[in-house]
BAKEDREN-723637 format. One line per field, with one value per residue (C-alpha): residue number from 1; residue in one letter; x, y negated, z negated. Coordinates in nm, 4 decimals, decimal comma. Each point is the difference from the previous one (the first is absolute). Example, Ala and Ser with C-alpha at 12.3 -4.5 7.8 and 13.67 -1.06 7.14 Angstrom:
<atoms>
i	[1 2];
aa	[A S];
px	[1,2300 0,1370];
py	[0,4500 -0,3440];
pz	[-0,7800 0,0660];
</atoms>
This chain:
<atoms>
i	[1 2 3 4 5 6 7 8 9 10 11 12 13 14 15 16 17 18 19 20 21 22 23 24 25 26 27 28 29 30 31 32 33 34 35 36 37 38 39 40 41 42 43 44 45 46 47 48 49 50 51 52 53 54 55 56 57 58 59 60 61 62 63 64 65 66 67 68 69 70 71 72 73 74 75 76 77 78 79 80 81 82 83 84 85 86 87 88 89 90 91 92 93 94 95 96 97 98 99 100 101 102 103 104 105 106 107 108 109 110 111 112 113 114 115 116 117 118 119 120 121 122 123 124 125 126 127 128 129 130 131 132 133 134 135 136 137 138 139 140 141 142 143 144 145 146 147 148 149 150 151 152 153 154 155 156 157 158 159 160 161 162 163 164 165 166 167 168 169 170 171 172 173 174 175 176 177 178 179 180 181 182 183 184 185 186 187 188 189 190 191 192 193 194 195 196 197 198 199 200 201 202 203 204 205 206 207 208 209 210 211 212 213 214 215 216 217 218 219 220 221 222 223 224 225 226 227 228 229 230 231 232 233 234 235 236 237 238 239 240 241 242 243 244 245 246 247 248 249 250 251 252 253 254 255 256 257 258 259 260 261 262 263 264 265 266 267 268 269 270 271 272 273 274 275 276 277 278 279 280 281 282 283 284 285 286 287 288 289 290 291 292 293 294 295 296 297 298 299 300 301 302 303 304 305 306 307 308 309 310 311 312 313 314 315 316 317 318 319 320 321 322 323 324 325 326 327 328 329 330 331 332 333 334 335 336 337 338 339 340 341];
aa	[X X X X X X X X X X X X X X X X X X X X X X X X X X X X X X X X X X X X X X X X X X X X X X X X X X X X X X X X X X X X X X X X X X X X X X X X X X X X X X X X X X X X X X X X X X X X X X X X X X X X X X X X X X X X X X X X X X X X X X X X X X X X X X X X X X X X X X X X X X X X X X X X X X X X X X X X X X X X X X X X X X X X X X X X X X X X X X X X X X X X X X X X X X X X X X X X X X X X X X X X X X X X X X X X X X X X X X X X X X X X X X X X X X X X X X X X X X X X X X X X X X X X X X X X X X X X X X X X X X X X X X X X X X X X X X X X X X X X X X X X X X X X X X X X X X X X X X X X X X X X X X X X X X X X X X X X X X X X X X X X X X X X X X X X X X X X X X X X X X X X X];
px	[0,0000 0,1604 -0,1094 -0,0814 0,3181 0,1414 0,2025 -0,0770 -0,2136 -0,0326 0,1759 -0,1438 -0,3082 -0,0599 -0,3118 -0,1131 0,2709 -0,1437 -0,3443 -0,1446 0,0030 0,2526 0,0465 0,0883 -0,0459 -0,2412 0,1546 0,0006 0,2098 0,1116 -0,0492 0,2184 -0,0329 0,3312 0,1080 0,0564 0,3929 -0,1012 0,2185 -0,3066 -0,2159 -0,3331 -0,1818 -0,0789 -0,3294 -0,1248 -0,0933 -0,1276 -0,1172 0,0057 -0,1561 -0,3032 -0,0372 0,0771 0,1766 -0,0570 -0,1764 0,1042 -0,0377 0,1128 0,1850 -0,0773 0,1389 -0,2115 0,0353 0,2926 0,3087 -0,0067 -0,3384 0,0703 0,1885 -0,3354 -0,2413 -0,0232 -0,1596 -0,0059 0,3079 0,1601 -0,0694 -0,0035 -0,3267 -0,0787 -0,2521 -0,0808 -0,1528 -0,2745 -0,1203 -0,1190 0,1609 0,3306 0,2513 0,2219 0,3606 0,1582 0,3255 0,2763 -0,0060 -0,3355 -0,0377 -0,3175 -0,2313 0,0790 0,4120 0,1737 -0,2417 -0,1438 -0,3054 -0,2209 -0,1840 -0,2810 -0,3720 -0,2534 -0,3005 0,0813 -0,1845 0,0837 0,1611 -0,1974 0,1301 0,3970 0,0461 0,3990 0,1716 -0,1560 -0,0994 -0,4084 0,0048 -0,3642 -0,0665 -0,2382 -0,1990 -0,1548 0,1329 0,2545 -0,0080 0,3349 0,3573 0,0918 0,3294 -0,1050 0,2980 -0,0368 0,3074 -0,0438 -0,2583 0,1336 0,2774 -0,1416 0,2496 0,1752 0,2725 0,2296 -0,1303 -0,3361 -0,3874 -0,2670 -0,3158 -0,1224 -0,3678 -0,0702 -0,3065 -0,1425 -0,2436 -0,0093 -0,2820 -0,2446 -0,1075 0,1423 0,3580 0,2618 0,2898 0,3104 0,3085 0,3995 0,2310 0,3475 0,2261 0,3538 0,1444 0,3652 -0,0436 0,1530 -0,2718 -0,1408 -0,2677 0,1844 0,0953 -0,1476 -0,1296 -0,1041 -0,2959 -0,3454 -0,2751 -0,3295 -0,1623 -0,3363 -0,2006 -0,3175 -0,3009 -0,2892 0,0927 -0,0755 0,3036 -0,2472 -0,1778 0,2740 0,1069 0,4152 0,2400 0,2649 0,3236 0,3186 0,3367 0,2971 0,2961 0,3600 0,2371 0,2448 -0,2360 0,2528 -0,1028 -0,2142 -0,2214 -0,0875 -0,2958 -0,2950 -0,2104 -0,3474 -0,1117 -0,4096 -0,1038 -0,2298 0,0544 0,4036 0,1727 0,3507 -0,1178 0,3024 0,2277 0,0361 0,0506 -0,2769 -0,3673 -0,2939 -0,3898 -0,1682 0,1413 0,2330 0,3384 0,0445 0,3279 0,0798 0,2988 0,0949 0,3126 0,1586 0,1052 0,2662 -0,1798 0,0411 0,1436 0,0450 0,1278 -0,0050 0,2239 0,0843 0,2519 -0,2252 -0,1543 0,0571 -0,2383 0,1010 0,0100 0,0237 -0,1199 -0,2704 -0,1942 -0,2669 0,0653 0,2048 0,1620 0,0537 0,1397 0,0274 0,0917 -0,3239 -0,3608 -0,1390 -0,3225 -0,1324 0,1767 -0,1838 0,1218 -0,0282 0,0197 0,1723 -0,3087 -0,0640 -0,2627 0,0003 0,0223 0,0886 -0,0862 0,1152 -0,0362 0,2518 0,0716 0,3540 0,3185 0,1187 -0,3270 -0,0096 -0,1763 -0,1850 0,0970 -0,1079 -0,3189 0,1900 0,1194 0,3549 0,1126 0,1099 -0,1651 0,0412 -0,0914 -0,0352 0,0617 -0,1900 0,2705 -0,0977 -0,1829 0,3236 -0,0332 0,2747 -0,0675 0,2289 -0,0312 -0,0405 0,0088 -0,2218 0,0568];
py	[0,0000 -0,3183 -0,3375 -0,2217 -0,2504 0,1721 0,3525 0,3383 0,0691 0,3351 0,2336 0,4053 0,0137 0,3865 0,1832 0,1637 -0,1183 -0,3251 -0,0497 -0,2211 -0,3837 -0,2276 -0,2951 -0,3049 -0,3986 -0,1246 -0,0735 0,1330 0,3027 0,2123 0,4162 0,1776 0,3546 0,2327 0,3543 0,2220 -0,1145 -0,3606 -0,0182 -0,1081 -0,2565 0,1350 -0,2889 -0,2859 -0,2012 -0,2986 0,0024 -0,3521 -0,0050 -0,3424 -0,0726 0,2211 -0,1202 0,2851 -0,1677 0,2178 0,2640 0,3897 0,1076 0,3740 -0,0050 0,3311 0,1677 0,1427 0,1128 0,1518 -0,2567 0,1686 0,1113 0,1543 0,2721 0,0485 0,0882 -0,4169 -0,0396 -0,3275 -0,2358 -0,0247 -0,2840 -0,1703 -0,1068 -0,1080 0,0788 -0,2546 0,0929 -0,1933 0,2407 -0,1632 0,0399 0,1696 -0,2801 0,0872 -0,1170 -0,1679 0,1182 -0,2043 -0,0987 -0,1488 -0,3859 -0,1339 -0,2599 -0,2537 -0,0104 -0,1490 -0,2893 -0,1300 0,1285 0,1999 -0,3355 0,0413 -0,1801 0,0771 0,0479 0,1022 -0,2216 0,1475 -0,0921 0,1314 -0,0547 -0,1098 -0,0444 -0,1027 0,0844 0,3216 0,1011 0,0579 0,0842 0,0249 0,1398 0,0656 -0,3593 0,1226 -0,1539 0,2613 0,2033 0,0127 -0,0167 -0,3958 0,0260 0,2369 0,1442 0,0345 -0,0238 0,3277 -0,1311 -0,0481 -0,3136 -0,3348 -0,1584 -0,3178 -0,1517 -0,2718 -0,3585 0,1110 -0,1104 0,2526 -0,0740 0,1800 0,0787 0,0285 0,1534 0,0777 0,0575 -0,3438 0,1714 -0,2171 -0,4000 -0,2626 0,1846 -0,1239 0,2322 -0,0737 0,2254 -0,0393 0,2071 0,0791 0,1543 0,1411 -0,1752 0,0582 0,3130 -0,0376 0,1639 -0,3016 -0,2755 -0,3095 -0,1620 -0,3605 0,1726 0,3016 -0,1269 -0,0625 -0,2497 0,1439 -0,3603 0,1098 0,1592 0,2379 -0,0602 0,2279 0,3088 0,3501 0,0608 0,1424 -0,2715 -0,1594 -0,3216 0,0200 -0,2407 -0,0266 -0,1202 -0,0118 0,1336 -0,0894 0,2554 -0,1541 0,0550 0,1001 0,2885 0,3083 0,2238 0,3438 0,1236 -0,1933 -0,0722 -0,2449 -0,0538 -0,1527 -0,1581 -0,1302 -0,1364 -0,2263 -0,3208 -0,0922 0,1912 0,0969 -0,0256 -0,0243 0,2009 0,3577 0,1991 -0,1144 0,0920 -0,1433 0,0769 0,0043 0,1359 0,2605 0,0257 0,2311 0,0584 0,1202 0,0403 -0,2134 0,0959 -0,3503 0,0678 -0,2845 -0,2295 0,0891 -0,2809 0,0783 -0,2736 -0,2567 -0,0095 -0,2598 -0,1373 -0,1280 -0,2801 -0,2613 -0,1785 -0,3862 -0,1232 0,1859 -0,1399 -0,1544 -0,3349 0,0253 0,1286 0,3757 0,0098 0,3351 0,0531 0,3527 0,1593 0,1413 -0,1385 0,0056 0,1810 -0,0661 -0,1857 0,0948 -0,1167 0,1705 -0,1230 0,1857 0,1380 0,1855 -0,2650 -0,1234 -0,3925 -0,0749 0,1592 -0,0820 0,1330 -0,2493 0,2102 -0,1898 0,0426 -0,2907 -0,0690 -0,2195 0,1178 -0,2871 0,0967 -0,3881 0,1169 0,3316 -0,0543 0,0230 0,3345 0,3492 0,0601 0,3201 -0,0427 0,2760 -0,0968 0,2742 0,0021 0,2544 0,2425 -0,0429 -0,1607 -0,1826 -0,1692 -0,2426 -0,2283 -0,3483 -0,2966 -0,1957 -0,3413];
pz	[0,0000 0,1169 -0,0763 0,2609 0,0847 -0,3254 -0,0964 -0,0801 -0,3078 0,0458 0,1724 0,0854 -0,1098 0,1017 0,0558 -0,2194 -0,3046 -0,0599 -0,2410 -0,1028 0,0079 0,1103 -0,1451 0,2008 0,0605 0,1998 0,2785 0,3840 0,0575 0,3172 -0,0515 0,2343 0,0084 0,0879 0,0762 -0,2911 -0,0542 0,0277 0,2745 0,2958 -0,0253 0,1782 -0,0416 -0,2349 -0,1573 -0,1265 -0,3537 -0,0444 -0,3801 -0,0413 0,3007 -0,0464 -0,3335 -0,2085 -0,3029 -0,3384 0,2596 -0,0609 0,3859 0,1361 0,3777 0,1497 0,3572 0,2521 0,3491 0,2211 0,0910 0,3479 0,1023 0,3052 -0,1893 -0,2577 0,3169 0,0084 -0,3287 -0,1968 0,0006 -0,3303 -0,2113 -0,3443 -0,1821 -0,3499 -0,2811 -0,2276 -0,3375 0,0159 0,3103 0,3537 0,3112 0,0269 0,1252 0,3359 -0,0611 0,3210 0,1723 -0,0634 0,4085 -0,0900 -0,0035 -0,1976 0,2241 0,0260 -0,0384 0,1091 -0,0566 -0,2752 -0,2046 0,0354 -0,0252 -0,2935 0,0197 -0,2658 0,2385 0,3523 0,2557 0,2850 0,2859 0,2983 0,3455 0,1233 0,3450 0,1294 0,2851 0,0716 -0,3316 -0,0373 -0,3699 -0,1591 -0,3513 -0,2751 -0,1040 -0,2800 -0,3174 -0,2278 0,2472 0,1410 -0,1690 -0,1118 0,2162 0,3235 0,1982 0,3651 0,0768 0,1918 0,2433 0,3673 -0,0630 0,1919 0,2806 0,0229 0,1658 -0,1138 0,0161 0,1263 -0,1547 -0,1465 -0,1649 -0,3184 -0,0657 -0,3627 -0,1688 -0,3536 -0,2942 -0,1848 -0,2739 0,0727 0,1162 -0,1423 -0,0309 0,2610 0,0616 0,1674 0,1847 0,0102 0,2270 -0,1020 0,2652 -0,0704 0,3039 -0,0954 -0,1479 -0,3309 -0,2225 -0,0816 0,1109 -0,0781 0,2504 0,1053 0,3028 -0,1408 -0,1663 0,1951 -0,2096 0,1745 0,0086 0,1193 -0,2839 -0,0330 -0,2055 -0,1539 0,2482 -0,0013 0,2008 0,2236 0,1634 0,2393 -0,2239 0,0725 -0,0910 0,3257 0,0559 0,2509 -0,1187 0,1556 0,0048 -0,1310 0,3111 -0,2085 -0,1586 -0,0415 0,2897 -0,1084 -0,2742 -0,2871 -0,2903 0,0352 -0,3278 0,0106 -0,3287 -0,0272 -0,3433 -0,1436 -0,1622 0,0445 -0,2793 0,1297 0,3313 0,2076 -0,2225 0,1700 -0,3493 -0,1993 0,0486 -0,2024 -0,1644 0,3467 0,3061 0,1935 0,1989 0,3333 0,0836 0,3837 0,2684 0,2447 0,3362 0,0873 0,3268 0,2040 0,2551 0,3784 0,1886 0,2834 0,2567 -0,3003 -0,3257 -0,2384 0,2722 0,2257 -0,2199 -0,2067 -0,2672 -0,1483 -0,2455 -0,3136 -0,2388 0,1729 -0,0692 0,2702 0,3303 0,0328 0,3648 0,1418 0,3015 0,1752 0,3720 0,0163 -0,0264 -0,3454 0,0152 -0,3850 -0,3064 -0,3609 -0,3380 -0,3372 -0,3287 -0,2933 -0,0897 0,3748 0,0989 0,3245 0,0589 0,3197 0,3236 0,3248 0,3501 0,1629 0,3538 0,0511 -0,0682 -0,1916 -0,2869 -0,2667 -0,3500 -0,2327 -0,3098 -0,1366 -0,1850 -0,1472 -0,4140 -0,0459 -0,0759 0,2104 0,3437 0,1912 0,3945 0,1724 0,4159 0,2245 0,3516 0,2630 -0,1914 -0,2486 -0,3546 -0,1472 -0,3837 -0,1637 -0,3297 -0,0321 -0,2979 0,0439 -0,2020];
</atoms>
């Protein structure tokens, strides 16, 4: 018995030598079970006392099932489960390979009364769930659903829907994207303020709260973690690890894919000045087909459909702060950043 991040606390416990109890912290702990002369490690499991809340709990681990089934007429796979005292259902210990949702990120994220979300839509992802109220987990993994696709510096809209509990109760959503793919959802650009909110819906009955997301185009390329957060009132609202009384988080997978440019690349044009007062210059070697803007928070500001190559962008009316514009070229989209003063 090993203790998690720690040493040996006890070494060879044989079948059938040891009875009785064993008395130990509460703490998490790793079981690895080994050939007779302790010389093979056959496989290992997570004994997470601490984290199942079992302090001052006397709990029996038992063994059942064949490490190599195909030898036992394929019978059941060998595994660890425990008995509490108090009686219930036996508890399945986790191989050691096995990482708990949602690691690792943050949470799971905890609400007191699950009001669901009941519809995502994003970049191919058609995700719609159960709307009735404590009826599904707080924090929902489908991180195993069919990824959605997006490219580097590209647009998407997000379609959000869900059980508020009833009329005059506003809910509101924030997305949090792992666009570096660190592990976390920290970054400026990482987080998504939903500013469109729902009121007195079933979930059911088509009320959705929408919004464009623009991807960083210098998101690290492949899969990573989106997180969808609805909640009422504005408790913690834009912090990704902390959930509330009212609400739920979904958590899903996105594959950031690099633009295709062909015939056009970040030589070919040039954008002036930076920072920007009023008017952005761009000029290009091709004709601009569309120019859109985005503000921190994904939402579109400024759209354009100039059809030349040289266009100028009024950015007068904009607040200072971080632009992103995206420049549509040939069927080719190139995005850049701008300060606006």
């Amino acid at each position: 018995v090993n203790q998690d991040g720690g040493g040996i606390l006890v070494d060879d416990i044989s079948y059938p030598e040891f009875q009785g109890y064993l008395e130990l912290p509460t703490d998490d702990y790793l079981i690895d079970i080994t050939t007779a002369d302790n010389s093979v490690k056959v496989a290992g499991y997570q004994a997470y006392l601490a984290e199942l809340g079992l302090a001052d709990a006397a709990v029996t681990v038992f063994a059942s099932g064949f490490l190599n089934p195909a030898v036992n007429q394929d019978g059941p796979a060998f595994g660890l489960w425990v008995s509490l005292a108090s009686g219930g259902a036996l508890v399945e210990l986790n191989d050691e390979a096995f990482v708990p949702f949602p690691a690792p990120y943050c949470g799971p994220l905890e609400f007191n009364i699950v009001e669901p979300m009941t519809n995502v839509e994003f970049a191919g992802i058609a995700n719609r769930s159960n709307a009735a109220q404590d009826g599904s987990p707080a924090h929902e993994d489908f991180t195993a659903l069919t990824p959605g696709q997006v490219n580097l510096g590209e647009s998407y809209d997000i379609i959000l829907e869900g059980n508020t509990a009833g009329d005059p109760f506003t809910n509101r959503f924030a997305v949090f994207i792992d666009w570096n793919q660190d592990g976390e959802f920290s970054g400026a650009e990482e987080v998504y303020e939903i500013t469109q909110t729902i009121t007195g819906s079933t979930g059911e009955d088509g009320q959705q709260a929408t919004q464009t997301l623009v991807v960083p185009s210098d998101a690290v390329v492949g899969q990573t973690r989106m997180r969808v957060k609805k909640i009422y009132a504005t408790t913690a609202y834009l912090n990704p690890c902390l959930g509330t009384t009212f609400g739920q988080a979904e958590e899903y997978t996105l594959d950031v894919e690099g633009l295709s440019s062909d015939g056009f690349d970040s030589t070919d044009f040039t954008y002036y000045p930076n920072p920007v007062n009023d008017i952005l210059s761009i000029s290009t070697v091709s004709t601009v087909d569309n120019i859109k803007v985005y503000n921190m928070l994904g939402q579109m500001v400024v759209e354009t459909a100039p059809k030349v190559s040289n266009p100028q962008v009024d950015m007068n009316e904009l607040q200072s702060g971080v632009y992103l514009v995206t420049l549509e070229v040939e069927g080719s989209l190139q995005t850049f950043r701008v300060i606006k003063q």
